[in-house]
C-alpha positions in Angstrom: 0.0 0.0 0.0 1.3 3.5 -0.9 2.5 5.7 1.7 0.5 9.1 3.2 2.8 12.1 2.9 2.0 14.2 6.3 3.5 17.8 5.4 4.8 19.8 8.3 5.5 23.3 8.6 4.2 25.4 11.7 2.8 22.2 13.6 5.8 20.3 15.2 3.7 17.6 17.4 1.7 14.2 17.1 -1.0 15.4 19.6 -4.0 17.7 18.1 -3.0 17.2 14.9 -5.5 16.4 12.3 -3.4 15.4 9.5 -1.4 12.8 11.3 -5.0 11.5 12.1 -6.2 11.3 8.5 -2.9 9.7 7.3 -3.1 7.2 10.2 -6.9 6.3 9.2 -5.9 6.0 5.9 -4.4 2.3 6.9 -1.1 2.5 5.2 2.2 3.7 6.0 2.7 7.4 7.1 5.4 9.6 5.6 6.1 12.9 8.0 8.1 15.5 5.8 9.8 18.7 7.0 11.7 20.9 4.0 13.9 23.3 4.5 12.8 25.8 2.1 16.0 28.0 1.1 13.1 31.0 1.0 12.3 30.8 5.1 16.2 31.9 5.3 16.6 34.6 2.8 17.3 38.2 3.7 14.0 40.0 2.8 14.1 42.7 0.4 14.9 45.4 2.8 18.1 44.1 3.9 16.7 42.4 7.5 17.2 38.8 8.2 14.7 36.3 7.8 15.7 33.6 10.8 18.4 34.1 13.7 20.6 31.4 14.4 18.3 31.2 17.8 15.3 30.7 15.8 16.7 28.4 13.7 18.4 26.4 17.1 14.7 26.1 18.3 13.4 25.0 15.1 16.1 22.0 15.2 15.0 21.5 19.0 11.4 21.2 17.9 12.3 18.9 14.8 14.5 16.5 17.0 11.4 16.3 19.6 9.0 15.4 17.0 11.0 13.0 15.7 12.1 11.0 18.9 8.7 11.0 19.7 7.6 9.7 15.8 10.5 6.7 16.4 8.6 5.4 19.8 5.4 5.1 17.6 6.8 3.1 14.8 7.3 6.0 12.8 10.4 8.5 11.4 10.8 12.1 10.0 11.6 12.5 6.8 14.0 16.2 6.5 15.0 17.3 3.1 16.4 20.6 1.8 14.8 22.4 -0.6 11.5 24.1 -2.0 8.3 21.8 -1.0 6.8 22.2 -4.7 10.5 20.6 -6.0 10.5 18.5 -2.9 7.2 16.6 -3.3 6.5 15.3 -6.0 9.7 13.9 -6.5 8.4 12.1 -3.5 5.2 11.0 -4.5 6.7 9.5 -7.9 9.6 7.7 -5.5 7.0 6.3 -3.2 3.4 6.0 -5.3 1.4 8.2 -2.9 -1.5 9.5 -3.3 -2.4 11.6 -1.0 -0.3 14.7 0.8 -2.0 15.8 4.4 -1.1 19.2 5.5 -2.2 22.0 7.7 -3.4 24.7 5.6 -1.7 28.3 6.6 -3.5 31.8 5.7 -0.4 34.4 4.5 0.0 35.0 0.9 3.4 33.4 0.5 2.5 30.2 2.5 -0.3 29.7 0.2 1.4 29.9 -3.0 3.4 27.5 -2.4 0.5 25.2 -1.1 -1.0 26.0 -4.5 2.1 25.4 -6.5 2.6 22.2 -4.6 -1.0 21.2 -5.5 -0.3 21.7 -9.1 2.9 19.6 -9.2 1.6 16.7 -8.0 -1.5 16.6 -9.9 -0.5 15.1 -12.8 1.4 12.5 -10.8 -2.4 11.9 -9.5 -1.8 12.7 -5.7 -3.9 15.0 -4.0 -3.3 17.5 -1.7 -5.7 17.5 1.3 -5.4 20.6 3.9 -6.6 20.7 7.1 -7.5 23.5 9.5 -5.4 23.2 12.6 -3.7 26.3 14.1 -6.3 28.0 15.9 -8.6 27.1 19.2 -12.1 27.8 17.1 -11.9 25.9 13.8 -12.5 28.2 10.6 -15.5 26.2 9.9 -17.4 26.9 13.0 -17.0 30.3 12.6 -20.6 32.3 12.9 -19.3 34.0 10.3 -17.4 34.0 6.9 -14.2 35.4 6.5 -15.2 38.0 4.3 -17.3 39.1 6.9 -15.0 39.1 9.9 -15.8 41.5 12.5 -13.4 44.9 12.5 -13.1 44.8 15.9 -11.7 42.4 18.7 -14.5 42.9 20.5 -17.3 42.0 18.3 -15.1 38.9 16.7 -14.9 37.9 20.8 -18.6 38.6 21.3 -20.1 36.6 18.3 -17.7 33.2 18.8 -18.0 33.0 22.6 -22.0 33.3 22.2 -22.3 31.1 18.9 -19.9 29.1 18.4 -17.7 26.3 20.8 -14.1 24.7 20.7 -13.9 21.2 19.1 -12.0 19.1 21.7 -8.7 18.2 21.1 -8.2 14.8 19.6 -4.7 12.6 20.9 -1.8 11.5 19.2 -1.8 8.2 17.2 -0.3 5.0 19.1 1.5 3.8 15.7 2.8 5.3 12.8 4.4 2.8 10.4 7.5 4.2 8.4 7.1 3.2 4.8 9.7 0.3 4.2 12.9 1.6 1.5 12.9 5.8 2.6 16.1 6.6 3.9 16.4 8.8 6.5 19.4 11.2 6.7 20.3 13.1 9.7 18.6 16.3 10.5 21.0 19.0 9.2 23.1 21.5 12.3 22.9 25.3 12.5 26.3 24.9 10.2 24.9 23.2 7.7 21.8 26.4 7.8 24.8 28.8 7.7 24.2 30.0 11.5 27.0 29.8 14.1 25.6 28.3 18.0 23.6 31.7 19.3 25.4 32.3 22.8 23.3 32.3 25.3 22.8 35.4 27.3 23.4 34.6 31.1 20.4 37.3 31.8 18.3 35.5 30.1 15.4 34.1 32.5 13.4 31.8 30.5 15.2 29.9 27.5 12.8 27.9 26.1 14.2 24.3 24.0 11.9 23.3 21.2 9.5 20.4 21.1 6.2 19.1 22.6 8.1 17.5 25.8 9.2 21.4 26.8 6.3 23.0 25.9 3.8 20.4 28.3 6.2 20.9 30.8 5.7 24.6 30.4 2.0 24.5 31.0 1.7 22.1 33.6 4.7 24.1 35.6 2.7 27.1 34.8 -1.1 26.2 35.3 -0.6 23.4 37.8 3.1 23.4 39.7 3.2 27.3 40.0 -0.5 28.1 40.3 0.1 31.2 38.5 -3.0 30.9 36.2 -5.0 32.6 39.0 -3.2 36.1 39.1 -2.6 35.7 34.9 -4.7 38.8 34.7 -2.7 41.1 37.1 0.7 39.9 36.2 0.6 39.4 33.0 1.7 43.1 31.6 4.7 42.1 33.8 8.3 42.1 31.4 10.8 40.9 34.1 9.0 37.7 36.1 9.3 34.7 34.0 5.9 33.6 35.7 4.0 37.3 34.8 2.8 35.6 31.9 2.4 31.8 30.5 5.2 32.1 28.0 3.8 29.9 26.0 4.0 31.9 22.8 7.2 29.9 21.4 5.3 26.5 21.5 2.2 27.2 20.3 3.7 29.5 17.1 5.8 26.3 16.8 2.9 24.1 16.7 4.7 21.8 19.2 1.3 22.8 21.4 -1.8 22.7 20.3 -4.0 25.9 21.6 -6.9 23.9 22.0 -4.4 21.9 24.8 -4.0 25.2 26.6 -8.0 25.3 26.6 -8.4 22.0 27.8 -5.6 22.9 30.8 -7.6 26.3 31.5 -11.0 24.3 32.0 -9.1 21.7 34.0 -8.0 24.5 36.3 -11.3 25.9 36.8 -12.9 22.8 37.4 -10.3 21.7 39.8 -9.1 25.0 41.6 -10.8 28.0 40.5 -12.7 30.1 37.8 -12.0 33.7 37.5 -10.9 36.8 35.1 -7.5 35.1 34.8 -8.6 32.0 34.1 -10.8 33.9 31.4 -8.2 36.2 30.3 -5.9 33.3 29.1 -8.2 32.2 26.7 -8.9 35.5 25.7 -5.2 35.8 24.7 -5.7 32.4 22.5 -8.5 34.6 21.2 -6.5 37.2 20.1 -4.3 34.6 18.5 -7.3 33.6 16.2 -8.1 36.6 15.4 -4.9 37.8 14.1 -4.6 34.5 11.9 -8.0 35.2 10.8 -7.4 38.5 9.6 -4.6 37.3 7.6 -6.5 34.8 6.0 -9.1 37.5 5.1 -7.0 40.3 3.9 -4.6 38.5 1.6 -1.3 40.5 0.5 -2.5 43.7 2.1 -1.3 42.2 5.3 2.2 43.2 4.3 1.3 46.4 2.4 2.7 50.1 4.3 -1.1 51.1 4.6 -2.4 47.9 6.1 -6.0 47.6 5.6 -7.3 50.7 6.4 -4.5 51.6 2.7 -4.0 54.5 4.4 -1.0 57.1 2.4 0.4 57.6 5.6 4.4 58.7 4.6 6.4 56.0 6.5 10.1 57.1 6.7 12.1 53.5 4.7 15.6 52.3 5.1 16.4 53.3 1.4 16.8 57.2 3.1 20.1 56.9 5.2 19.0 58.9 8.1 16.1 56.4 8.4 18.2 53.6 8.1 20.3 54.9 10.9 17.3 55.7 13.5 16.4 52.0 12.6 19.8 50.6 13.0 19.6 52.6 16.9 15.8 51.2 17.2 17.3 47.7 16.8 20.7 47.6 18.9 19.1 49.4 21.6 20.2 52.9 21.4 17.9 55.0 20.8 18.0 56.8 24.3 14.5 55.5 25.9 15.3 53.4 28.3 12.0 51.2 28.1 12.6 50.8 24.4 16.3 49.6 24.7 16.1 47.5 27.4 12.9 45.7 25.7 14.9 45.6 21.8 18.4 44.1 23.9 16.6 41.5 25.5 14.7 40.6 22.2 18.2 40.3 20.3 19.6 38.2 23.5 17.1 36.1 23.6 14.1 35.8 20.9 11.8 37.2 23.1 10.1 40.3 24.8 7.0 41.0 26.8 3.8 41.8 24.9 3.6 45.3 26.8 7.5 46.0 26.0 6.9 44.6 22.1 3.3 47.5 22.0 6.0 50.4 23.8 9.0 49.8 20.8 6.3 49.4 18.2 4.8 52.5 19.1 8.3 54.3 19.0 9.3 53.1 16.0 6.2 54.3 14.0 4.7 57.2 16.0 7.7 58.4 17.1 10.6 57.8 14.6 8.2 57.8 11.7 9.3 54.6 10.1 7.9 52.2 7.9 5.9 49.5 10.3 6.8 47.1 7.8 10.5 46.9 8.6 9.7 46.4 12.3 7.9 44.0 11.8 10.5 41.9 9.5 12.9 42.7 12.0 10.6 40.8 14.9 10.2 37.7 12.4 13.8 37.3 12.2 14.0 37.1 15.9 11.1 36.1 17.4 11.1 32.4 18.9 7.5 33.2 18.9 7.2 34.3 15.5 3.7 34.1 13.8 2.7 35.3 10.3 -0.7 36.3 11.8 0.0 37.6 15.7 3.0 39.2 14.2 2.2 41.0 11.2 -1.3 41.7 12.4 0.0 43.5 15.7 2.5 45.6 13.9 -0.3 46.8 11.4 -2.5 47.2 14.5 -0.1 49.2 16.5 0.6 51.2 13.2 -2.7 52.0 12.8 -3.3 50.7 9.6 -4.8 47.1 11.1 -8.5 45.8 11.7 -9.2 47.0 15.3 -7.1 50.0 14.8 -7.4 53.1 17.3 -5.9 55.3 14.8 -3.0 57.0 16.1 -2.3 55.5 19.1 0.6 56.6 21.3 2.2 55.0 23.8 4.2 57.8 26.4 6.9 55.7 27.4 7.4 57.7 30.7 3.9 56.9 31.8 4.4 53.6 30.9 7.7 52.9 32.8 5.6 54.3 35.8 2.9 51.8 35.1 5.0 48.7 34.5 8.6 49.1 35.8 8.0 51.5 38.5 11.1 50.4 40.7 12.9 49.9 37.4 14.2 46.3 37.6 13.8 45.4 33.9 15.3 48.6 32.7 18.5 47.9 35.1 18.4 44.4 34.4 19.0 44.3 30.6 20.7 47.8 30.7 23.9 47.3 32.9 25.1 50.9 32.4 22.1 52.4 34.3 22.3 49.3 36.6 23.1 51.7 39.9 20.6 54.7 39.1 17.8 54.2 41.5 14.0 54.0 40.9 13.1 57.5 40.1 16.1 58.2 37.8 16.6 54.9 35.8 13.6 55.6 33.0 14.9 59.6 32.8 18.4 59.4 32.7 18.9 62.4 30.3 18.0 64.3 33.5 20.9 64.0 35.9 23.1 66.4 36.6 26.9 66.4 36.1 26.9 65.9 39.7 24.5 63.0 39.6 26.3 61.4 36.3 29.2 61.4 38.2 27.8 60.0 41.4 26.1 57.0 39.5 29.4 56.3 37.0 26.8 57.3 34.0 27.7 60.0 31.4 24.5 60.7 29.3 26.0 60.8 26.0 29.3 58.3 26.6 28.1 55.8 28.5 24.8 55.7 27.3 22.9 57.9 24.6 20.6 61.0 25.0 17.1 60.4 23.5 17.3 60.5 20.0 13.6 62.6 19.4 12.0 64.6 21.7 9.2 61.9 22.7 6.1 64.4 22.3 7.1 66.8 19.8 8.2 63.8 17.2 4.6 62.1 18.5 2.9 65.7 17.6 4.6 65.7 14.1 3.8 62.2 13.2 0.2 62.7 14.2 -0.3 65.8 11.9 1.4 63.6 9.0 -1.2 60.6 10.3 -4.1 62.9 10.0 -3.5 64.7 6.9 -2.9 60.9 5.4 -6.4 60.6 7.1 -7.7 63.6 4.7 -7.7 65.7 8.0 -8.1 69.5 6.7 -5.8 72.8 7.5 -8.4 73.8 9.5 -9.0 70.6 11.4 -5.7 70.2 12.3 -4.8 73.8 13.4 -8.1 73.6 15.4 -6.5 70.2 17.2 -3.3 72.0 17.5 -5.1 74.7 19.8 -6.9 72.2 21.3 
């Protein structure tokens, strides 16, 4: 009997996973394939990396998981180099299958190739035969169509809550025979990828491996071990704690954990120990999750165009304008003078990961602030995120742009009001910015304002040691807003009437 191909891409695990079921029901041998497309590593077209080597290291983590775990059911993982539309069908005419399983994904260039692996094998008759799998409410059981998704959060939240429920999660398959006759090389090493081993920052407080056996650990340390479910909803705006928030992001935009898992876990919880708005709020996270992968699944390319779906003419500031390119360049190492922001964009390069309040505060600057292209911050998160997801990612930077379903328009976060609000005493600022490690509470966030006396007392000079701010942070704010507004179609009149105001 011929083999079931079982494509994997963003869905590293046995357990959830509807594919792996279909391919098992089938009756014949199941073949799991992973390529490594040479496109997921390219540089995009603005210059900015595509993968880190951390990213890529937690990748392999997840890969060699999966496939441990694939070996004590019978089964293997097939890992090839090369494009999946090049990759397959030479597959399907090696082995005679019929039939390639895959989890369908929602971004432009993930679908392409879906379609250009559909035609390829066609003529080879094989079939392939997608699955919806990356979300907690299946597409299907929507109480709407995705031409009619809600604008808003809100009424998205509203409408499934009320009419629709989450399918429960279905487990991993006992067996999965190899076919006889594949050989199996070795999965390739960050070398072979052209990354050198990330070094691992010693400040780092979470470094999550890759793989279903991590990411279960995770939640059951989380929900169960730690009990810190019950406070998610005060904590979780938190960007120090590794316990502020569940963390796990990096698993479930692996696919190594299935969000209908996390669900399940919640409901456990509740049943078991308690029921309240943190309990609540966690799914309402997952939530947001869908939404965002929804909205890229109903907007197409204009996910990745500069004026988002609202095609606003806003003038974003690009790195092909040198002064640009050097803001951005101080935006990413960390430089840029606002302490919030560079503590949040060192800790992201150092480790793949950031707090969702620090990754809304250095959004904000870079668009409202420096004026620049949202585009490029978001490439510049894909490359690094361990958590990256076409949807969460791309949708959130158009959201915090402005230019996103959901949008507030311009939307301005005052970084000194929010280091009040969030790092009062200033421990994640001191902690991923050693220079201003010794400057207590009330001068770590304002540094530009010590005296010489002060800089000296502290062993800080404001321009040496660490930069000045690089705008002023309200009249940059006031000068982007006019240029949002009059991209708006905001009149003379309107605007000198809200400068007054």
């Amino acid at each position: 009997m011929p083999p079931t191909i079982v494509w994997l891409r963003n869905d590293l695990r046995l357990d959830d996973h509807e594919p792996f079921r279909r391919a098992v029901a089938a009756g014949g041998p199941v073949l799991p394939l992973f390529c490594f497309d040479p496109r997921q590593f390219d540089v995009a077209p603005s210059g900015i990396p595509r993968y880190s080597a951390r990213r890529a290291r937690f990748l392999l983590e997840g890969l060699a998981d999966l496939r441990d775990d694939l070996r004590e059911r019978g089964g293997d993982l097939l890992v090839l180099p090369g494009r999946p539309e090049a990759v397959i069908p030479r597959l399907v005419r090696e082995t005679g299958a019929l039939d390639v399983h895959v989890h369908v994904e929602v971004a432009s260039e993930e679908t392409r190739v879906e379609a250009a692996v559909a035609a390829a094998i066609a003529p080879l008759g094989a079939r392939l035969r997608g699955a919806w799998g990356h979300t907690l409410y299946h597409s299907d059981d929507l109480p709407f169509g995705l031409r009619a998704l809600p604008e808003t959060f809100s009424a998205f939240r509203r409408e499934v809550e009320r009419r629709s429920a989450v399918r429960p999660p279905v487990d991993a398959p006992a067996r999965l025979p190899f076919p006889a006759g594949v050989s199996v090389p070795a999965l390739p090493s960050l070398a072979s990828l052209g990354f050198a081993e990330p070094t691992d920052d010693a400040r780092a407080l979470l470094s999550p491996r890759g793989g279903s056996i991590e990411a279960e650990s995770r939640l059951d340390d989380y929900v169960f071990e730690r009990d810190r479910l019950r406070v998610y909803k005060e904590t979780r705006n938190g960007m120090l704690a590794v316990d502020d928030s569940s963390k796990l992001s990096p698993w479930l935009a692996q696919g190594s954990l299935s969000p209908r898992r996390v669900w399940e876990a919640v409901r456990a919880y509740e049943d078991e120990r308690v029921a309240n708005e943190s309990t609540e709020w966690l799914i309402v996270e997952l939530l947001w999750r869908d939404y965002f992968r929804f909205v890229a699944a109903s907007c197409g390319d204009a996910l990745f165009h500069a004026g988002g779906v609202q095609r606003l003419r806003y003038p974003w500031r690009d790195l092909d304008d040198a002064a640009a390119r050097a803001d951005f360049a101080r935006w990413c190492d960390g430089t840029t003078g606002f302490p919030l922001v560079d503590a949040a964009m060192r800790e992201l390069q150092a480790t793949g990961f950031t707090s969702n309040r620090a990754r809304q505060n250095v959004a904000s600057f870079l668009t409202k602030n420096l004026g620049i292209d949202w585009r490029r911050g978001a490439e510049w998160f894909e490359g690094l995120l361990l958590d990256y997801d076409v949807g969460s990612n791309w949708g959130n930077w158009m959201y915090n742009a402005g230019v996103g379903h959901d949008a507030r328009g311009f939307r301005f976060f005052n970084l000194h009001k929010q280091a009040s609000m969030y790092d009062q005493a200033g421990d994640f600022v001191r902690h991923w910015l050693p220079e201003l490690r010794r400057l207590p509470g009330e001068l770590v966030h304002r540094p530009e304002l010590l005296t010489a006396e002060q800089q000296a007392r502290y062993g800080v000079r404001i321009g040496e040691d660490y930069p000045a701010p690089m705008v002023d942070l309200f009249v940059s704010a006031r000068r982007n807003e006019e240029a949002y507004r009059r991209a708006q179609g905001w009149t003379p009149r309107e605007l000198s009437a809200r400068r007054g105001h």
